[in-house]
RODO-2510 file (C-alpha; in nm, 4 decimals, decimal comma):
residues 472
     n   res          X          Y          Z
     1     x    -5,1036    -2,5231    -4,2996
     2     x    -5,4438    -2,3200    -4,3381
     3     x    -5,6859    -2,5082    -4,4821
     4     x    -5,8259    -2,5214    -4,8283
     5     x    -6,1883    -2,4231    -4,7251
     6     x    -6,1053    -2,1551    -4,5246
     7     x    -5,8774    -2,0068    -4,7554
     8     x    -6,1540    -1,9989    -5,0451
     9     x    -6,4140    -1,8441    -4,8239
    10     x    -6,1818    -1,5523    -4,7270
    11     x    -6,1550    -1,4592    -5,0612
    12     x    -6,5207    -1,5318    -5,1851
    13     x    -6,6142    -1,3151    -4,8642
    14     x    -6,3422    -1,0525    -5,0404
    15     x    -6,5618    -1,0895    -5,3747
    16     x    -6,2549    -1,2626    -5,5122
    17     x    -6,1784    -1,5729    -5,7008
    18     x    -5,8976    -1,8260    -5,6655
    19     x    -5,7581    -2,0680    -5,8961
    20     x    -5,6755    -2,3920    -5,7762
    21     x    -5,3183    -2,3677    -5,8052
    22     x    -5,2938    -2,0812    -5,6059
    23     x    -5,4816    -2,2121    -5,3335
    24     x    -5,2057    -2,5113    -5,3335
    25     x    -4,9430    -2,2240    -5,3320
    26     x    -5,0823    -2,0152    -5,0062
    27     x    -5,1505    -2,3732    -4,8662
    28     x    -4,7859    -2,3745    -4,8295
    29     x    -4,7318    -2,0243    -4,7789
    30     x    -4,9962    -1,8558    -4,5256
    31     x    -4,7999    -1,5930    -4,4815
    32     x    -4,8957    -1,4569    -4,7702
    33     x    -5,2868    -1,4806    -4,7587
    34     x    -5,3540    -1,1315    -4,6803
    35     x    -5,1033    -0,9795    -4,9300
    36     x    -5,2910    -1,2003    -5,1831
    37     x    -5,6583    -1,0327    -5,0797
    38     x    -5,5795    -0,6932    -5,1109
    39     x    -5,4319    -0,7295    -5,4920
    40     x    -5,6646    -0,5413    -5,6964
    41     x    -5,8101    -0,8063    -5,9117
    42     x    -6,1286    -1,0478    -5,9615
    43     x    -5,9278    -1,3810    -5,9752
    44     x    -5,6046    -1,4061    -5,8016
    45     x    -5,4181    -1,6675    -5,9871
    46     x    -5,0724    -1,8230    -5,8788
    47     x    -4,8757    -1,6130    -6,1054
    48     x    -5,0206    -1,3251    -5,8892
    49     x    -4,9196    -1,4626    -5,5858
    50     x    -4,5676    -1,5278    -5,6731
    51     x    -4,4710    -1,2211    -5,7459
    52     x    -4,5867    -1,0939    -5,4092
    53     x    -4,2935    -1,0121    -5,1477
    54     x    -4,2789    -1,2120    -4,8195
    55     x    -4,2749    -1,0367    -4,5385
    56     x    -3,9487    -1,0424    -4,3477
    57     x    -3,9204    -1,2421    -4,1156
    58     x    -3,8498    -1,0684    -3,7552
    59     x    -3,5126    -1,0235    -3,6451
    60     x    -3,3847    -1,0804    -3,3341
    61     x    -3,2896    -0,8174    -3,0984
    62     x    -2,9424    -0,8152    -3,0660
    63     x    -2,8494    -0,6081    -2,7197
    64     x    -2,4574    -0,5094    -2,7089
    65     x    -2,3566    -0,4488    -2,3320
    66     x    -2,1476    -0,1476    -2,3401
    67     x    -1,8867    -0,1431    -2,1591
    68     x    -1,8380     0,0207    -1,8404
    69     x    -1,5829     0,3098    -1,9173
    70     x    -1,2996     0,3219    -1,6937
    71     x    -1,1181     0,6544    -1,6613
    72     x    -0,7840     0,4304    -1,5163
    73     x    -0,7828     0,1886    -1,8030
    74     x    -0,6717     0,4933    -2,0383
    75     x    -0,3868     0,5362    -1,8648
    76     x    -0,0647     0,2701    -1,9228
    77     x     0,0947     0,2520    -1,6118
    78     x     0,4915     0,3778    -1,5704
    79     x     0,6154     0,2062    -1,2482
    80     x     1,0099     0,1945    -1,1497
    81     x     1,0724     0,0139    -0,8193
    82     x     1,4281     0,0181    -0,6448
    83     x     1,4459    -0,3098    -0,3659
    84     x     1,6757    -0,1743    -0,0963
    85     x     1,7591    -0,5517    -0,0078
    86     x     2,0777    -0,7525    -0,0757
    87     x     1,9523    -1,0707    -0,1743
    88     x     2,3316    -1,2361    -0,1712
    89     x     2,3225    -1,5577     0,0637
    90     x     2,6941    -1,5784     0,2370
    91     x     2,7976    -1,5729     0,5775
    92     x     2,7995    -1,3364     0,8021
    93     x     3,0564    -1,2122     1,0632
    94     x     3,1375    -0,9319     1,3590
    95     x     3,2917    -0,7274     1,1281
    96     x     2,9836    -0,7220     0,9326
    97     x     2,8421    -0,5429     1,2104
    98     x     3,1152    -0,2692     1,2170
    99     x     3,0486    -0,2469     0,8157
   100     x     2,6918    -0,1803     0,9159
   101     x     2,6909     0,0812     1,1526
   102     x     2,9876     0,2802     0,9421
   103     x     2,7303     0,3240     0,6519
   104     x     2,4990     0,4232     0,8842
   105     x     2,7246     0,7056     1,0439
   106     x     2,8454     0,7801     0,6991
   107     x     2,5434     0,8427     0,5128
   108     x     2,3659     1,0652     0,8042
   109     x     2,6386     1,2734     0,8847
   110     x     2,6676     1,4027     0,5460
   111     x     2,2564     1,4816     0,6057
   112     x     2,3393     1,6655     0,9068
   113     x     2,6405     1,8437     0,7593
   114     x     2,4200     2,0646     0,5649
   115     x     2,2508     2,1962     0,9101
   116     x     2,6177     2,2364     1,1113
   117     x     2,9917     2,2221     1,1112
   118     x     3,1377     1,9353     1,3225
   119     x     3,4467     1,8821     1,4424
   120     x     3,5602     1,5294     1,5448
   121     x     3,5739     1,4242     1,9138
   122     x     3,9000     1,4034     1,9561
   123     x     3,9456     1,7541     1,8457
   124     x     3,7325     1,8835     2,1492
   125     x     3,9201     2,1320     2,3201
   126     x     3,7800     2,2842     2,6560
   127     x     3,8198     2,6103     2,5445
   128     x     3,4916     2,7496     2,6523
   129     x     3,3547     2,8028     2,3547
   130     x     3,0697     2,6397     2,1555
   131     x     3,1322     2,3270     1,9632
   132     x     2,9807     2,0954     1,7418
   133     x     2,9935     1,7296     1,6869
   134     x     2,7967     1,4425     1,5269
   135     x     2,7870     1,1065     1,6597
   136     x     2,6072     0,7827     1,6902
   137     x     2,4538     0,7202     2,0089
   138     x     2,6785     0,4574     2,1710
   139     x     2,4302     0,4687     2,5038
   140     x     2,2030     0,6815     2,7165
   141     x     2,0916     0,6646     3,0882
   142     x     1,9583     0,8915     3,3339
   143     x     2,2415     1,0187     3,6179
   144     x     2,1505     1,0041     4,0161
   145     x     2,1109     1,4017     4,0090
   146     x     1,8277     1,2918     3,7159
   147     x     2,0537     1,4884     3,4422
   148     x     2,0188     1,2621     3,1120
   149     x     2,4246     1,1666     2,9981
   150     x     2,4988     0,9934     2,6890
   151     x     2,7783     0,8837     2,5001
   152     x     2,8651     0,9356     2,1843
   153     x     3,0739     0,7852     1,9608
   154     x     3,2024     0,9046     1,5981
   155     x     3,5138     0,7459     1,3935
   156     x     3,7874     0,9382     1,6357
   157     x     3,6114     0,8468     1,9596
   158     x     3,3427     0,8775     2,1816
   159     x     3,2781     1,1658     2,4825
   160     x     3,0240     1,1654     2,7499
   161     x     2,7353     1,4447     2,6285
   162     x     2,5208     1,5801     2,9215
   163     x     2,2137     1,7296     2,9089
   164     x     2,0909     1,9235     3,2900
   165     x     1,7345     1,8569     3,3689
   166     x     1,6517     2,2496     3,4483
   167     x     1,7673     2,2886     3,0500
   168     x     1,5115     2,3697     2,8104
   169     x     1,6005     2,1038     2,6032
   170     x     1,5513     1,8242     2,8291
   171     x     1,2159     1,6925     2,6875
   172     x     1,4133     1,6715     2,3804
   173     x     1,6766     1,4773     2,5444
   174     x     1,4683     1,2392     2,6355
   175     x     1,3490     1,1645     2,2977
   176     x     1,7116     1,0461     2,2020
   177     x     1,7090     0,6676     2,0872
   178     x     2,0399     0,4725     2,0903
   179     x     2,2207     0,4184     1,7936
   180     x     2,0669     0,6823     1,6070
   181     x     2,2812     0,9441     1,4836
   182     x     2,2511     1,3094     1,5785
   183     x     2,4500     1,6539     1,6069
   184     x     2,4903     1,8405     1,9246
   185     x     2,6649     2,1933     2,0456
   186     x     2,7745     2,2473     2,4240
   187     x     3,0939     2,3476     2,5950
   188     x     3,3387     2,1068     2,6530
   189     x     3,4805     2,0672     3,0421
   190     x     3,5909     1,8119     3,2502
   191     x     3,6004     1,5097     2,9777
   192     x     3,2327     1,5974     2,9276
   193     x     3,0236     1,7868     2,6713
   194     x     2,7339     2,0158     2,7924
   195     x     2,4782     2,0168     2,4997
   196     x     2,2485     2,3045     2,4380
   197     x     2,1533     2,1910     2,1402
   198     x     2,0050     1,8682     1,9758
   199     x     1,9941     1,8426     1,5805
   200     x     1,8421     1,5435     1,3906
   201     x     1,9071     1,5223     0,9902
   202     x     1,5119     1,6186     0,9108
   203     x     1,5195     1,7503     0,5870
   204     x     1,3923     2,1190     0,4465
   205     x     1,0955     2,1872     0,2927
   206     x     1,0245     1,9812    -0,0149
   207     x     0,8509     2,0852    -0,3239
   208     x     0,4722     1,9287    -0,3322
   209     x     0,4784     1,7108    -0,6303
   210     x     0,1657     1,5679    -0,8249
   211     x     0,0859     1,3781    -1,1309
   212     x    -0,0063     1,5189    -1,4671
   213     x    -0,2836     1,2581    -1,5010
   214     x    -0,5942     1,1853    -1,3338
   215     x    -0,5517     0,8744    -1,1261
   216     x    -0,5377     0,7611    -0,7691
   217     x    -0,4197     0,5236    -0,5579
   218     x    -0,5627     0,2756    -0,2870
   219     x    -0,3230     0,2525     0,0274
   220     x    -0,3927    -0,0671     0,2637
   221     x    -0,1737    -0,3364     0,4990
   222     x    -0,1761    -0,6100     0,7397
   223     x    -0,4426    -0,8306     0,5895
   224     x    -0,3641    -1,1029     0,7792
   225     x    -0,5094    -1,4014     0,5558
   226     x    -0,5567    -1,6980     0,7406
   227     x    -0,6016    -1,5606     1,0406
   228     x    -0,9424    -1,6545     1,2286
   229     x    -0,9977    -1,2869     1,2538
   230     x    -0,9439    -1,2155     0,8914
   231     x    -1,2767    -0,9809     0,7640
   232     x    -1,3634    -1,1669     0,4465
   233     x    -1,7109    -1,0286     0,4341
   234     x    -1,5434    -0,7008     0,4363
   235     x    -1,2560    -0,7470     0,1846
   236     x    -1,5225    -0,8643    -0,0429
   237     x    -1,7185    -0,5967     0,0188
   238     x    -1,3788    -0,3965    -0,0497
   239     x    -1,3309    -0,6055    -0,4179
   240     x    -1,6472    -0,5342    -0,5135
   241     x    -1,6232    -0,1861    -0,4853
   242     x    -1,3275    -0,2094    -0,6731
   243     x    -1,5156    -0,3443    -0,9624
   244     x    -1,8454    -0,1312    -0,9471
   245     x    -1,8257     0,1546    -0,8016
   246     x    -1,8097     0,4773    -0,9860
   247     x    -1,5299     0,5991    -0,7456
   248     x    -1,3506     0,3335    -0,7867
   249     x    -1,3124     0,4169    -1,1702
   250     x    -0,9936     0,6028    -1,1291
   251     x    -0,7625     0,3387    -0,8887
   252     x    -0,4889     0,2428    -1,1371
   253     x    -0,2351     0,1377    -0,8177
   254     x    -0,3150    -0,0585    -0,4797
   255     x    -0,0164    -0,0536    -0,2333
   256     x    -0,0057    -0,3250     0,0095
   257     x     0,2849    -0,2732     0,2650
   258     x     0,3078    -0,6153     0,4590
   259     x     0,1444    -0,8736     0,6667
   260     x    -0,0820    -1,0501     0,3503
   261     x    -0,0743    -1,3742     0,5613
   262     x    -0,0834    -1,4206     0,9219
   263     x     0,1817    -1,6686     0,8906
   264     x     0,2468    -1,9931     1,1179
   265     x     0,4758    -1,9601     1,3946
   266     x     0,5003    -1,6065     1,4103
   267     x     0,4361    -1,6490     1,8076
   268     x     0,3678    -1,9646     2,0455
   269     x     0,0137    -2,1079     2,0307
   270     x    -0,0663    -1,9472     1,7185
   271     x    -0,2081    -2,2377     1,5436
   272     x    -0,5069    -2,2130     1,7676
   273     x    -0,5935    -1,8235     1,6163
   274     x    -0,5674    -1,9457     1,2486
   275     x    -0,8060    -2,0410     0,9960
   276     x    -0,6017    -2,1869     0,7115
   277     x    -0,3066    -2,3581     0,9216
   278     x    -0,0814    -2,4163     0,6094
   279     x     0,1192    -2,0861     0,5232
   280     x     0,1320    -2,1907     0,1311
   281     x    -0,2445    -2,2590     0,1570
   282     x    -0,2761    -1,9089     0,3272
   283     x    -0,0984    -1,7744     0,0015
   284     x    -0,3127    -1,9867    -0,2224
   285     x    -0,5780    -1,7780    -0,0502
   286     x    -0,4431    -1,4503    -0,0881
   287     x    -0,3569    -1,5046    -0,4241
   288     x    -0,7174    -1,5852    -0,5216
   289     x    -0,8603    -1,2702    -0,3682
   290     x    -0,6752    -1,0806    -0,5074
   291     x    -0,7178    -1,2144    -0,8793
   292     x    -1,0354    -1,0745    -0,8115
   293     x    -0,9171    -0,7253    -0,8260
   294     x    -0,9315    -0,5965    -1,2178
   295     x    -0,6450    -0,6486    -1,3604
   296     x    -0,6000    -0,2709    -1,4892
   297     x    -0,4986    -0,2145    -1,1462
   298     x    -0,0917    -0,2336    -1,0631
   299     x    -0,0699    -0,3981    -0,7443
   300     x     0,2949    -0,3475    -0,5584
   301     x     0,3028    -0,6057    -0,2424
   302     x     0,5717    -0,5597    -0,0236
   303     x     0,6154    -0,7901     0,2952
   304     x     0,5869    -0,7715     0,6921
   305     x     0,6612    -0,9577     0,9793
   306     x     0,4165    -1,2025     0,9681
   307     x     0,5014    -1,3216     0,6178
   308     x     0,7181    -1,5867     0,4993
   309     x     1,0291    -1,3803     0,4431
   310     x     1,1230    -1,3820     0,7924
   311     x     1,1783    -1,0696     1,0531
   312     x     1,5024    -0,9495     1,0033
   313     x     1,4690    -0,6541     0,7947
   314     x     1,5278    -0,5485     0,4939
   315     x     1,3266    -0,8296     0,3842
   316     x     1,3356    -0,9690     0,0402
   317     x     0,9763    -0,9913    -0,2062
   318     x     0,7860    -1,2529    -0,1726
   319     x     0,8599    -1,4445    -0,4961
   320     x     0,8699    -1,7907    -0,3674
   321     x     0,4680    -1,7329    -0,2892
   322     x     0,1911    -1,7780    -0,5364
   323     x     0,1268    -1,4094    -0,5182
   324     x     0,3884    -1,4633    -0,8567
   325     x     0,1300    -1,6120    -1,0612
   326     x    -0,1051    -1,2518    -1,0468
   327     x    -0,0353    -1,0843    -1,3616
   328     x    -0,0691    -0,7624    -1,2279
   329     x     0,1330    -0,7529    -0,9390
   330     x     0,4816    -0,6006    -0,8727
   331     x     0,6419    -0,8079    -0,5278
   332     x     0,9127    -0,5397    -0,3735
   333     x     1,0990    -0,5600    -0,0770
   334     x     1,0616    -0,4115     0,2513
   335     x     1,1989    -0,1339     0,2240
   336     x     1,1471     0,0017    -0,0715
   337     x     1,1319     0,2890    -0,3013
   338     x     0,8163     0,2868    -0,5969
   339     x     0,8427     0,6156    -0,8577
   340     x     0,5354     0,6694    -1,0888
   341     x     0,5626     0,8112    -1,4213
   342     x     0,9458     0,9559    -1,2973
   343     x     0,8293     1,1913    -1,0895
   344     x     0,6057     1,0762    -0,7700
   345     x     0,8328     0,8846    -0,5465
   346     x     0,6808     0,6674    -0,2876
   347     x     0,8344     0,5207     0,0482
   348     x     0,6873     0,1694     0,1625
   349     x     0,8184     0,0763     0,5038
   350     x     0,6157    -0,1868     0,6929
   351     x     0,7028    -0,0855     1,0176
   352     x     0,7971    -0,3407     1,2800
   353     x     1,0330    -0,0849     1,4719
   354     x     0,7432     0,1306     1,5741
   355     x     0,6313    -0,0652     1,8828
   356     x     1,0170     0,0071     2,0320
   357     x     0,9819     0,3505     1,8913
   358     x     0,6801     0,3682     2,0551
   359     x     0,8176     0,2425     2,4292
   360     x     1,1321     0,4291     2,3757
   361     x     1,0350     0,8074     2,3223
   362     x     0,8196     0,8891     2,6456
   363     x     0,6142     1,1468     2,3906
   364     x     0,4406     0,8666     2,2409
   365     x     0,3859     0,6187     2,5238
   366     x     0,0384     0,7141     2,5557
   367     x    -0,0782     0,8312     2,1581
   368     x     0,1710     0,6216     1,9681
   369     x    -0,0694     0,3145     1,9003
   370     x    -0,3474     0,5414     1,8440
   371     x    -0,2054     0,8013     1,5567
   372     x     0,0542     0,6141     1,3880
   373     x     0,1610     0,8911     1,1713
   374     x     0,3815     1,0101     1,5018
   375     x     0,6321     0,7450     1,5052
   376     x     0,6691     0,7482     1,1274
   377     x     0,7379     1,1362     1,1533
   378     x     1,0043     1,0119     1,4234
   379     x     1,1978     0,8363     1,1700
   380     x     1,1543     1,0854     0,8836
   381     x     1,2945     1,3330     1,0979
   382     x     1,5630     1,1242     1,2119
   383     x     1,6546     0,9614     0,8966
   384     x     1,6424     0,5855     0,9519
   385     x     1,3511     0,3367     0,9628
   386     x     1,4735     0,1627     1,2515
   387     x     1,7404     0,3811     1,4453
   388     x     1,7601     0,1601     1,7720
   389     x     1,9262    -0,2070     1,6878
   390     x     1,7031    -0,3142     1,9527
   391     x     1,3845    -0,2877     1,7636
   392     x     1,3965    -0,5072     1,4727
   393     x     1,6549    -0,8250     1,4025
   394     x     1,9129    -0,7339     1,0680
   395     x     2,1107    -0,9145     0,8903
   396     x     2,4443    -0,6665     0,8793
   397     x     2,5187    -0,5543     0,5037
   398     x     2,7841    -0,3587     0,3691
   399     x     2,5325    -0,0841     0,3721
   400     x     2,2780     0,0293     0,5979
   401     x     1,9580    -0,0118     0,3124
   402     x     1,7144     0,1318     0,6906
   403     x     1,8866     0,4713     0,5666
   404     x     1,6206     0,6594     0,3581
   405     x     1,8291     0,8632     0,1952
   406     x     1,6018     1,0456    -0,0533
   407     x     1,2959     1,2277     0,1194
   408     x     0,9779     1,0257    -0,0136
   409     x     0,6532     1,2648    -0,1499
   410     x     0,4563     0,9670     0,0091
   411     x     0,5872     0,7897     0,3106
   412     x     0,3383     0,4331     0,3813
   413     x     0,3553     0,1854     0,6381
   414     x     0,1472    -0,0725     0,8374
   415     x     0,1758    -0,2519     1,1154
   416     x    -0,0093    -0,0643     1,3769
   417     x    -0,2958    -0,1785     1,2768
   418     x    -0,4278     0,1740     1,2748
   419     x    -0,5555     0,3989     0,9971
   420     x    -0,3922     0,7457     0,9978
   421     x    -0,2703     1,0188     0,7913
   422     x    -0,0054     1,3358     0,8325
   423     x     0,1245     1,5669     0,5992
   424     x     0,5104     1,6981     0,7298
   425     x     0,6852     1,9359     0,5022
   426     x     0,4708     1,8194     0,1625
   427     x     0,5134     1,4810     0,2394
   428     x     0,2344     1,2339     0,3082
   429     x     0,2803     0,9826     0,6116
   430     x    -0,0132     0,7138     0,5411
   431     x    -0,0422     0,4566     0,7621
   432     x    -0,2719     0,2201     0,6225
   433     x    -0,4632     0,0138     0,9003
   434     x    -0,5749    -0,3624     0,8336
   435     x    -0,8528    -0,6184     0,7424
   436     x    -0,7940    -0,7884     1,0886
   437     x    -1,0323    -0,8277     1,3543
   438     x    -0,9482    -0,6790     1,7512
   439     x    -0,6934    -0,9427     1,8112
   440     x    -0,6834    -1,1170     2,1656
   441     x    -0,4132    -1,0153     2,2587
   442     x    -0,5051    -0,6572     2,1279
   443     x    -0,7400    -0,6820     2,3376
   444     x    -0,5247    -0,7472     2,6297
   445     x    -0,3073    -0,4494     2,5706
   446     x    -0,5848    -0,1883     2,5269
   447     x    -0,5037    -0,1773     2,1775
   448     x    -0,8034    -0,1014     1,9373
   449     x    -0,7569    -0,1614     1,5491
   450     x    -0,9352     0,0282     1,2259
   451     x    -0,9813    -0,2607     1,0449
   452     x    -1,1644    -0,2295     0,6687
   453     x    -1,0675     0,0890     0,6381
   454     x    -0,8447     0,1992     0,2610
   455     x    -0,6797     0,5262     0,2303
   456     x    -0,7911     0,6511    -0,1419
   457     x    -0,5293     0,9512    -0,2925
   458     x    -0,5962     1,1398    -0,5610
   459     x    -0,2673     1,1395    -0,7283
   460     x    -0,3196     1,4562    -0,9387
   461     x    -0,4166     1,6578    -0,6420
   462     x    -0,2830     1,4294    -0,3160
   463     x    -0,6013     1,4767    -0,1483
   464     x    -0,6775     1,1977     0,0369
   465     x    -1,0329     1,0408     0,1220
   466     x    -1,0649     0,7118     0,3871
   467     x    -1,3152     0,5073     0,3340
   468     x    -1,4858     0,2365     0,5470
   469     x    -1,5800    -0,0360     0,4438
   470     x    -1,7276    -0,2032     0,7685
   471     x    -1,9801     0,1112     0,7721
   472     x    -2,0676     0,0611     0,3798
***
């Protein structure tokens, strides 16, 4: 309250008079002293003063955060995912095995049908003339005389194929894996077949497709949580981007082809290189990491080796994990086939068969580990993900589901360990690298990771940027 004294002598120094009531009133109401002294009258009475207008009192600021406008939340996201996996649990038997391999046979000769006209083996006639067949590679070995002879075997037979070491297409020769399937031409003589020729399926040309709308996609693998060499420092460094960076703005789909977890007893003494030692704890993990990613982002999670699913390949999602509590995440198989909005069809293939790839074609001995888009062109081209038996452990279906039967527009894998990327014939190879430290035994084989580093596509254009993150 002001007092009484002081509000008579402002208005007696105003040349103003006050009644006592409306001193009482502005003793209760200061605020409106100085609307009182400028009314243009001799005595101010509290009549006077009532009818004045209080002053409003101040509001206060209310600040509204816009929010941060994100291109990829416009944008509804149209996802179909085929799961080449049979999930049926029953026994298996030899005959299984025979199944298997007929698929196999089956479904690539009709590839390599289109590029020449077989005959079967048994109908080889030594005639002199030039003549075509298509086999699976029963086996292959090097002769004394260092000619290369292999056998193969179709469903009339098998013949001994031999190619000379003086012929031009020797270096080709000694790409040949066993139990892929291939087409050769030679002259048949003596119970053997003299190839001049080597044909894989391949596949023409295909048209380049894009999307319609402007969105891309994040590419990454092997993250190996739980591992003692896990980067969390630089995944984090990876989510936050994710969630403020102005390039990040148009990711509406993160791929993540295998090896989330490290796993427990993927190899002896492992317990001694891991972190989280429980492989449901190591999920637990993984799943809360990846929560952290906005949840306008689709994320399809296929697994690897190292995860719970086991090695024998194709492997089933990994539903039984607490990566099924993320809202936003699809869990496929491995293989598997993802389309977006019906038109861009992506290949996700972890990759386990490309160290045996890698050992078995003498072309990629030495560069194989460091540009992994060379043994995932050697599959494309010869139509399976795993053509030697040797190189992963299946279970035998009725089909072969390692078949890829449609050409891919994007063709991603892990694994290596090893950021690259290829373009073959308008389709993208991507392999995607890891979050994992140099490993020990990386280390003792000479083989040096790109860890932290994603593979960002435009999906409107398919231009590709890689970014990394240990350098941000």
């Amino acid at each position: 309250m002001v007092p009484r004294k002081e509000i008579v002598s402002k208005f007696f120094s105003k040349g103003k008079f006050i009644t006592p009531d409306a001193i009482e009133y502005l003793e209760k109401e200061p605020s409106l002293i100085e609307l009182a002294l400028s009314l243009e009258k001799t005595v101010i009475k509290v009549e006077d003063i009532k009818k004045l207008k209080k002053p409003e009192e101040e509001k206060p600021i209310l600040i509204i955060k816009k929010e941060r406008e994100v291109p990829a939340k416009e944008y509804e996201e149209e996802i179909e995912v085929e799961n080449l996996c049979d999930f049926s649990m029953k026994e298996r038997k030899a005959k299984d095995f025979n199944s298997y391999f007929i698929s196999r046979l089956q479904n690539i000769q009709e590839m390599l049908m289109k590029r020449i006209n077989p005959i079967s083996i048994s109908n080889l006639r030594e005639n002199g003339e030039i003549q075509s067949i298509i086999g699976i590679v029963y086996e292959k070995r090097i002769s004394p005389a260092g000619n290369i002879i292999f056998t193969l075997e179709d469903f009339s037979g098998f013949v001994k194929c031999i190619v000379n070491k003086e012929s031009e297409i020797f270096k080709h020769a000694q790409d040949i894996l066993e139990d892929e399937v291939i087409g050769v031409k030679g002259i048949y003589k003596n119970n053997f077949l003299f190839v001049n020729e080597i044909i894989h399926p391949d596949f023409p040309a295909k048209e380049k497709v894009y999307l319609d709308i402007p969105i891309d996609a994040i590419f990454i693998s092997d993250l190996h949580i739980g591992s003692i060499d896990f980067l969390d420092d630089i995944f984090l460094k990876f989510l936050d981007w994710l969630k403020t960076s102005k390039e990040a703005e148009k990711v509406k789909f993160i791929f993540i082809c295998g090896d989330i977890v490290d796993g427990v007893g993927i190899y002896p003494g492992q317990e001694k290189d891991l972190r989280i030692k429980d492989i449901y704890k190591q999920y637990d993990k993984a799943r809360d990491l990846l929560a952290e990613i906005p949840d306008y982002i689709k994320l399809v999670i296929a697994p690897g080796n190292h995860d719970i699913v086991g090695i024998p390949e194709p492997q089933p999602p990994l539903k039984d994990t607490s990566l099924s509590e993320l809202p936003n995440a699809i869990l496929v198989s491995n293989p598997c086939y993802v389309k977006l909005y019906n038109k861009l069809k992506i290949l996700m293939y972890h990759g386990y068969s490309y160290d045996g790839i890698i050992q078995s074609i003498p072309s990629l001995r030495k560069v194989g580990y460091q540009n992994p888009s060379l043994p995932m062109l050697e599959v494309l081209k010869r139509r399976h993900l795993s053509p030697r038996m040797d190189d992963t452990m299946i279970i035998p279906h009725t089909q072969d589901y390692l078949v890829i039967k449609e050409v891919p527009d994007i063709f991603h894998s892990g694994h290596l360990h090893t950021t690259s990327v290829m373009n073959y014939k308008h389709v993208t190879l991507i392999n995607s690298g890891t979050f994992q430290a140099q490993t020990e035994y990386q280390k003792m084989l000479g083989h040096i990771p790109h860890p932290g580093i994603i593979t960002l596509m435009n999906l409107q254009t398919r231009k590709v940027k890689l970014i990394n993150f240990c350098k941000i």
